[in-house]
N, C-alpha and C positions, 0 to 999 in steps of 0.2 A: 590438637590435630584437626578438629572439625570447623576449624575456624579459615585456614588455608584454603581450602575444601570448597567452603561457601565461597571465599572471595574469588573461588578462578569462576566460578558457573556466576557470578554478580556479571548484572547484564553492565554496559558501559553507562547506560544512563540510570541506574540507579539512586544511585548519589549526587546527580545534579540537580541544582538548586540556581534559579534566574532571581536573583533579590530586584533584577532592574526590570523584570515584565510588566510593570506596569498594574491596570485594572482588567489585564488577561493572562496571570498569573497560571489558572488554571488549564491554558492553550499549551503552559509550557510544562505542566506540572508530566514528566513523560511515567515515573511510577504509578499516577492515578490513571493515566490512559491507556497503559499496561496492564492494570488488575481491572478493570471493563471491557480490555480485550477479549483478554483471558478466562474472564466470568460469563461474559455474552455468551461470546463464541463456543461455551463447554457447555453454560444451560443449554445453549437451542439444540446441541446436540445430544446431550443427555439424556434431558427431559424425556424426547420422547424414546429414546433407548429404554427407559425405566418404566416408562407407560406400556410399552408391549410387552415387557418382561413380568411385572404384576398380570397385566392381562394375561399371559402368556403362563403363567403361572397360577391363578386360578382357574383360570380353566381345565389345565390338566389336573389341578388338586378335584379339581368336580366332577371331569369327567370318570377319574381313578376312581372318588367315592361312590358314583356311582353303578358304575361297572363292580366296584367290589360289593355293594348292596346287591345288585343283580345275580351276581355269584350267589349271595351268603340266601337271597329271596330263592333262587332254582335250590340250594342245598337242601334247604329245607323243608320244602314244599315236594321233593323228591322222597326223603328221609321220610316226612308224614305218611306219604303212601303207600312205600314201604313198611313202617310200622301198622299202617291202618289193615294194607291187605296182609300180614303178621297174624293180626287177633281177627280178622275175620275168617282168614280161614280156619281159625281152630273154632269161629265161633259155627262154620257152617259146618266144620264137620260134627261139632254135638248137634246141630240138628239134623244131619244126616242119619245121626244115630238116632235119635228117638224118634223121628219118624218111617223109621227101616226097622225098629224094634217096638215093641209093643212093652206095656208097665209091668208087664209080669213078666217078660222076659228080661227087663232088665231088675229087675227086682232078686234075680237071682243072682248069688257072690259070685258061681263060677263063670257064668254068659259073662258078668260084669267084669270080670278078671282078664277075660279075655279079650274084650272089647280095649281096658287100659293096655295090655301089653302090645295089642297091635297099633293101637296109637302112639306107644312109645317107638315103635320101632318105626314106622311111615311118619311121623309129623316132627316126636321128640318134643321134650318138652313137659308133658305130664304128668307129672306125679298122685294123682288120686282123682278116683271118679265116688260119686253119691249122688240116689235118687231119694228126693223129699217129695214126700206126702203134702197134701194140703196142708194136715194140719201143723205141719211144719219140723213134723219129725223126719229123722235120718234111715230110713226102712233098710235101704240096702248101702254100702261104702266100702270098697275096697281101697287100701292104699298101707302105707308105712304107719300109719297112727290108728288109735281105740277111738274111731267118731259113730260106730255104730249106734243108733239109736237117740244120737244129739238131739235137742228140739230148738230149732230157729226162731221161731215166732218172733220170740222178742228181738231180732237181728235188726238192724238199721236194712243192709241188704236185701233182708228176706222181703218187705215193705215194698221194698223198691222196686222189683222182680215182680211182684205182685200186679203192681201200677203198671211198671212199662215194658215186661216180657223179658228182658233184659239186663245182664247186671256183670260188669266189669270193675273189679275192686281197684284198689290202692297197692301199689306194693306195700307189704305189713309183714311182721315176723310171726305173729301168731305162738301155738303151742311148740312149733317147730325151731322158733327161733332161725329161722332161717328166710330172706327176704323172696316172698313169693305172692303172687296176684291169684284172683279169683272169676273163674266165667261160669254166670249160672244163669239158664231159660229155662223159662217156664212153658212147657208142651200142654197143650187141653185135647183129653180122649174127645172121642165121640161121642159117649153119654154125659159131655157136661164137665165131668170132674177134672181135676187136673195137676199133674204134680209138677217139681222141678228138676232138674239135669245138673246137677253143678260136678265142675273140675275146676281143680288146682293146678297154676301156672309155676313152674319155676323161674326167676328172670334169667338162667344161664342165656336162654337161647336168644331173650331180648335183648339183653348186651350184648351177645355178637352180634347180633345185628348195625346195633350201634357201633362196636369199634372195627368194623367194617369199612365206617362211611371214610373218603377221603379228607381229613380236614385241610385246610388254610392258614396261614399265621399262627402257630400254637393255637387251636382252635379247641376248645370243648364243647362238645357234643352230648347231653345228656336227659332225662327226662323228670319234671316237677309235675306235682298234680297242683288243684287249685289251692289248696292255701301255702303253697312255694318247698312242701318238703320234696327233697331231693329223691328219686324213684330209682336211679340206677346211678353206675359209677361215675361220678368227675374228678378232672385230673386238675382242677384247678379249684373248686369251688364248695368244697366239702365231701364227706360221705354220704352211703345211701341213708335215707330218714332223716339226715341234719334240714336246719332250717335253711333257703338258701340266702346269699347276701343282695341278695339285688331283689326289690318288688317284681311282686307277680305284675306283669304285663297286661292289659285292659284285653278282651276276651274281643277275637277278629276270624272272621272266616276262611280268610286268608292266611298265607306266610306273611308275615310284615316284619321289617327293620327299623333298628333304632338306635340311638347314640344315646352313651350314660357313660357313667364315670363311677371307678367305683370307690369304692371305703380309703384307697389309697391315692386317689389323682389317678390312677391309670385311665386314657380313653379307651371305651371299650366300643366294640360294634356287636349288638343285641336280634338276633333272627327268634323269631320263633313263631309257633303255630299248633293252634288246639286242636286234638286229635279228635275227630267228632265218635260222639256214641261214647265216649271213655273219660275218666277224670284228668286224663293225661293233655301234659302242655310240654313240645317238644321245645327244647332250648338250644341254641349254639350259638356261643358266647365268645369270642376273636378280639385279639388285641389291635389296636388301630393302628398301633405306630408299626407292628409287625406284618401289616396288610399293604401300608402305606410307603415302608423302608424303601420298594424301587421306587415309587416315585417322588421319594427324599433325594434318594442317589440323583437322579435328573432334576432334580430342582437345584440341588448340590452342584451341577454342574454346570448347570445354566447360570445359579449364581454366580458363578466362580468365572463362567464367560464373561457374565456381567462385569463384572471388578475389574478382569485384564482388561477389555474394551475402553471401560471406563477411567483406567489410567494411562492407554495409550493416546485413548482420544485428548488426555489432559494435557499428556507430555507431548503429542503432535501441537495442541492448540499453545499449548506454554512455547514452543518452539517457534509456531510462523510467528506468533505477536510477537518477541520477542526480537524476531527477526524483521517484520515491519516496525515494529518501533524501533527499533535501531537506526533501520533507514530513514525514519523521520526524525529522528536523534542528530543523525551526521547530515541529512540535509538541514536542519537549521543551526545545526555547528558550522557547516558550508556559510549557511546564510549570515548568523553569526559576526564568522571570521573575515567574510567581504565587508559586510559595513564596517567593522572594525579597521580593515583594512580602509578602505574609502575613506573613514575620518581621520586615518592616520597620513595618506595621502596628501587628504587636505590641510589636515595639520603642519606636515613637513611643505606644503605648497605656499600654505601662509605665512611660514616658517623662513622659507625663498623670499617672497616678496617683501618682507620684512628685511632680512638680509639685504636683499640689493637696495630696498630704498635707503636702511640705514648705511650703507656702503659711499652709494651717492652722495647722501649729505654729507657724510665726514669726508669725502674724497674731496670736495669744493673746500672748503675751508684748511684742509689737507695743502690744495696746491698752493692758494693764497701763503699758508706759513710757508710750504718750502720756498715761493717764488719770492718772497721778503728774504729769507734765512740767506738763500743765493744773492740778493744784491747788497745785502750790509756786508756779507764776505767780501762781495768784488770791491764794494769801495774799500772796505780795509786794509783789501790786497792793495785799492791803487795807491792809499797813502802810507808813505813807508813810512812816516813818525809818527804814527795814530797811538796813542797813550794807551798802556792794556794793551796793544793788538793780539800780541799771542793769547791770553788770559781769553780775550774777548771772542778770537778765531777757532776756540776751544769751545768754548758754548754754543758757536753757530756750527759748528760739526755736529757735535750732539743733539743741536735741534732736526739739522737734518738725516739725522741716523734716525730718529723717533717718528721723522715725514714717511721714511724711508718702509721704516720698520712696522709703521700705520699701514702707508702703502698697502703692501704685503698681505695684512691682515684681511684689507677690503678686498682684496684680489682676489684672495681667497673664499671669501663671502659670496663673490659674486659669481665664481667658479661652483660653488656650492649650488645657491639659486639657478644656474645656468642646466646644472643636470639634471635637473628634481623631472626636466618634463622628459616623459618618454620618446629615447633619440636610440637608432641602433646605426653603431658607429664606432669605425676603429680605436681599440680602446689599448692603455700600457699599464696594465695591472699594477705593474712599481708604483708608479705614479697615483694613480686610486689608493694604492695603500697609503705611501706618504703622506699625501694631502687629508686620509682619514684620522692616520696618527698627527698629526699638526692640528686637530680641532682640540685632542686629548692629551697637547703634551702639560698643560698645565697641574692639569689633574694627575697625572702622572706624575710629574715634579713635585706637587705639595703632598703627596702619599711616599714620596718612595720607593715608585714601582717601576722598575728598570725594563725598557722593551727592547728588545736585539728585534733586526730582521734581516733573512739574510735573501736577497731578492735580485736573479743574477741581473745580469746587465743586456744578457740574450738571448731575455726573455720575449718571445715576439708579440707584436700585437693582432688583437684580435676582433671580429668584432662584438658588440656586444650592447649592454644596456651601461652607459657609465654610473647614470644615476642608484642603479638597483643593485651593480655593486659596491658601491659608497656604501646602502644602506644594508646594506649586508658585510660586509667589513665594520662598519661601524657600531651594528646589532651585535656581534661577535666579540670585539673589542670590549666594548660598555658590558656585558656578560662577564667576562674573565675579570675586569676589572671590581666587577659587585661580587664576583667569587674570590677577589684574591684579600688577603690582607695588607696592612700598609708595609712597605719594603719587600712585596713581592714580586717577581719576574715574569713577564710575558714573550713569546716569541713568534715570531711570524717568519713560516720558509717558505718559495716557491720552487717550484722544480715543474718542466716539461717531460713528460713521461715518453716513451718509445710511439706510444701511438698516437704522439704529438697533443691530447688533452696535457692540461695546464693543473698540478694538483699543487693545493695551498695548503698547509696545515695551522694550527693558530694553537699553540699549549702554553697554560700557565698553572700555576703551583698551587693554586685555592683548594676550596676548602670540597670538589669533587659533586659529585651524582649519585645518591644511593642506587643500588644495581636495582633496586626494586621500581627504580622511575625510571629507569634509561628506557622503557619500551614505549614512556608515553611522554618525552622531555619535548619529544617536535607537538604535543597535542596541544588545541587550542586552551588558553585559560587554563593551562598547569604549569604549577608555576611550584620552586621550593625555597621562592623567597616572599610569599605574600606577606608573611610579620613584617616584612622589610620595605613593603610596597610594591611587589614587585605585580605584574598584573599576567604574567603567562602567554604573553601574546610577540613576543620580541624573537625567539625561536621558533615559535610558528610560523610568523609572517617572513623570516629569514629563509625558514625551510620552504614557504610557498616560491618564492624569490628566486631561489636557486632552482629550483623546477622549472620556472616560466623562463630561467635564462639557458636550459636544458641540461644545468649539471647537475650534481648529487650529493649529498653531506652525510657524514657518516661523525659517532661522535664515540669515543674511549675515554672513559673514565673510571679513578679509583679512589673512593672514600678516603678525605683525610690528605689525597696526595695532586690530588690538578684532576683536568681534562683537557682531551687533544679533539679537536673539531678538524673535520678533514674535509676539503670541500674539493670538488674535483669541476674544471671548466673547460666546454669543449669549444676547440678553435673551429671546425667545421661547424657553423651554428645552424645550417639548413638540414643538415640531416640528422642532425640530434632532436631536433624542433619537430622533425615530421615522426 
């Protein structure tokens, strides 16, 4: 099925092949000057279609990643702030307290008691207040747990607090098992001494805060301290205290972003920013391809403009080249078929001059025989006892029946050569025909091939080309005959039609037209007897012929059973012409 298919969209010059071009084979090669049409004319169009489109397309891929960094840079740099002014105001209100209370008054459980419960209720958050002593014991502590009387000394924290006034732990589970942070200042009296302030954070309050923030893309939001353990909830990336999977991030003043990939290929987009004063490093961690999907979808769709552009531009440019090369196809088929025609002209002109000369010289030696043949008769007539006579008066008839019968032939030769040159002149179609059947009755005799024609007698004359129909009768004739087999039948009818054109028809019993060539039987150089020699130009130049005399051919045929060639002549030849 797909092979029909290709051959109706096969351009007509496809398959032509000039074996006779000479050393510019390639002027004529019309396939190769069709796929350089076609190639040219779609790079220079392409090309730069596909240059604005990469351009066009990284740029929005950059412009996107960066407006998404600028997002993810404001998120979290917002969120810091957030968190930072979080822990300081509970960091300011323990010093609000121990500088609003004195060590003895907090030293007492129930002042101390009440100071946690109104922080629970104004700030939240809370769970246990204790005042340490220098020497690093726990003097007073209210809360849920027995820490009265602990001694810190040895603490990594208590150290620390000592150095720099300040102490914000890790989230840890401690004896509570329960994941909670620690803020402790160290206050100095005014004789010198000086103790500590510490309270216990729960993270409830931190995590809301966190799952507050708006994410982006599946986005997680969560907090690491410095050596990467997880400090609050993620929804992607482990539990709290797990270790996490991606390196801690080089330590920056700022929010900064960054591209990583993690354990599994996924591209990630990495925010974060160290919470100053605190062990904490905020993190938000974003899938890229889920940051990126709209401007997948428009890249998606720009491609996809791409590809239709780019096959229309293909099948527009496959369309004109095809379309100009065709025209330069049929103008050197045009060209072609003139020359062709011009040395066939010539051929049949040398073909005349040959005729008449060899006409002339046989007609001389012609007349000398009859003009002997005629005087041995008359003598023999004159003597009535001439020995033989009758015998003798028998052969001189016969000679002169062969002067006769020469005659004739040269007549006809030189009737031949007479038309060849272009004359427009009342012409008797009968007569054209006869004189074309009288070149071929021989051949027709020694095949067997029986021609009827039935050609009335009132039929008018017209005028016309005599020469050009000779060779269009004769082109037609010589065809039926290389179609027909030996003992086959030809016919030739005329008839004047009502609107006075003159219509010929010409059918013989051969061997037919497959239907599949009858569209291209007038084309030049096709031909469906080349095994035979045939050369495809004999119904071409027959069909130009009848054109240039302003009628029309029309042809029916059926495989296996003849074909009828219909030729239609018009008697008004000015107005068919114009």
């Amino acid at each position: 099925m797909g092979e029909p298919v290709l051959e109706r969209f096969k351009p007509r010059f496809w398959d032509n092949r000039f074996a006779d071009s000479g050393p510019f084979k390639r002027l004529f090669n019309f396939r190769r000057i069709w796929k350089l049409a076609v190639l040219l004319t779609s790079l220079v169009a392409i090309i730069p279609l596909f240059v604005l489109a990469i351009f066009d397309l990284n740029v929005t891929r950059h412009s996107a990643e960066t407006q998404i960094n600028l997002r993810i840079t404001k998120l979290v740099s917002n969120t810091d702030r957030t968190l930072t002014f979080f822990l300081e105001e509970r960091k300011y209100a323990l010093d609000f307290i121990v500088n609003s209370h004195s060590y003895k008054t907090l030293s007492k459980p129930q002042k101390l008691a009440g100071i946690l419960e109104s922080l629970k209720q104004t700030m939240g958050g809370f769970v246990d207040l204790g005042v340490i002593d220098a020497t690093g014991e726990q003097v007073c502590y209210v809360g849920p747990y027995t820490l009265q009387g602990k001694n810190y000394t040895g603490e990594a924290w208590f150290q620390e607090v000592l150095e720099r006034g300040l102490y914000i732990s890790d989230v840890f589970l401690g004896f509570r098992e329960v994941p909670h942070l620690v803020i402790a200042i160290k206050h100095e009296n005014p004789d010198g001494s000086f103790y500590i302030f510490r309270a216990t954070l729960d993270t409830d309050r931190f995590n809301q805060v966190l799952s507050q923030i708006e994410l982006i893309g599946q986005g997680d939001m969560f907090l690491i301290n410095r050596q990467g353990v997880i400090q609050t909830p993620s929804t992607y990336h482990g539990n709290v205290l797990n270790i996490l999977d991606i390196q801690v991030p080089k330590y920056s003043d700022y929010a900064q972003v960054f591209n990583k990939k993690n354990g599994r290929g996924q591209a990630l987009i990495v925010g974060y920013s160290y919470i100053k004063d605190t062990p904490f490093i905020l993190m938000n961690i974003t899938r890229k391809n889920e940051l990126m999907r709209p401007v997948y979808k428009t890249n998606l769709l720009l491609v996809g403009f791409i590809a239709v552009s780019t096959t229309l531009i293909v099948l527009v440019v496959m369309g004109v080249a095809t379309r100009l090369v065709n025209e330069i196809y049929n103008a050197d088929q045009q060209r072609v078929r003139t020359l062709r025609e011009v040395e066939h002209s010539s051929k049949l002109a040398s073909i005349g001059r040959l005729a008449a000369g060899v006409a002339h010289e046989i007609n001389n030696p012609l007349a000398i025989i009859g003009e002997k043949a005629g005087l041995m008769k008359d003598i023999m007539m004159v003597e009535k006892e001439y020995p033989y006579q009758d015998k003798l008066t028998g052969l001189v008839d016969s000679i002169l029946a062969s002067v006769e019968r020469c005659g004739a032939i040269t007549k006809r030769l030189l009737g031949f050569a007479k038309h060849l040159e272009v004359k427009i002149e009342p012409v008797d179609l009968a007569t054209v025909i006869r004189d074309v059947l009288a070149f071929l009755n021989r051949e027709a005799s020694y095949r067997s091939i029986t021609v009827t024609t039935d050609l009335p007698e009132d039929l008018p004359f017209f005028e016309s080309d005599h020469g050009k129909l000779q060779q269009i009768f004769l082109n037609l004739v010589n065809n039926a005959f290389a179609a027909m087999s030996n003992g086959g039948a030809l016919e030739i009818r005329a008839r004047q039609k009502p609107d006075e054109d003159i219509v010929v028809t010409v059918r013989d019993d051969g061997c037919g037209i497959p239907e599949a060539d009858m569209e291209r039987i007038f084309e030049p150089f096709f031909s469906t007897k080349k095994e035979k020699g045939g050369t495809g130009l004999g119904l071409s130049i027959t069909y130009g012929l009848v054109q240039e005399i302003g009628g029309t051919i029309q042809v029916e045929s059926e495989l296996g059973k003849g074909s009828l060639f219909t030729i239609t002549l018009p008697i008004e030849r000015g107005e068919r012409e114009k």
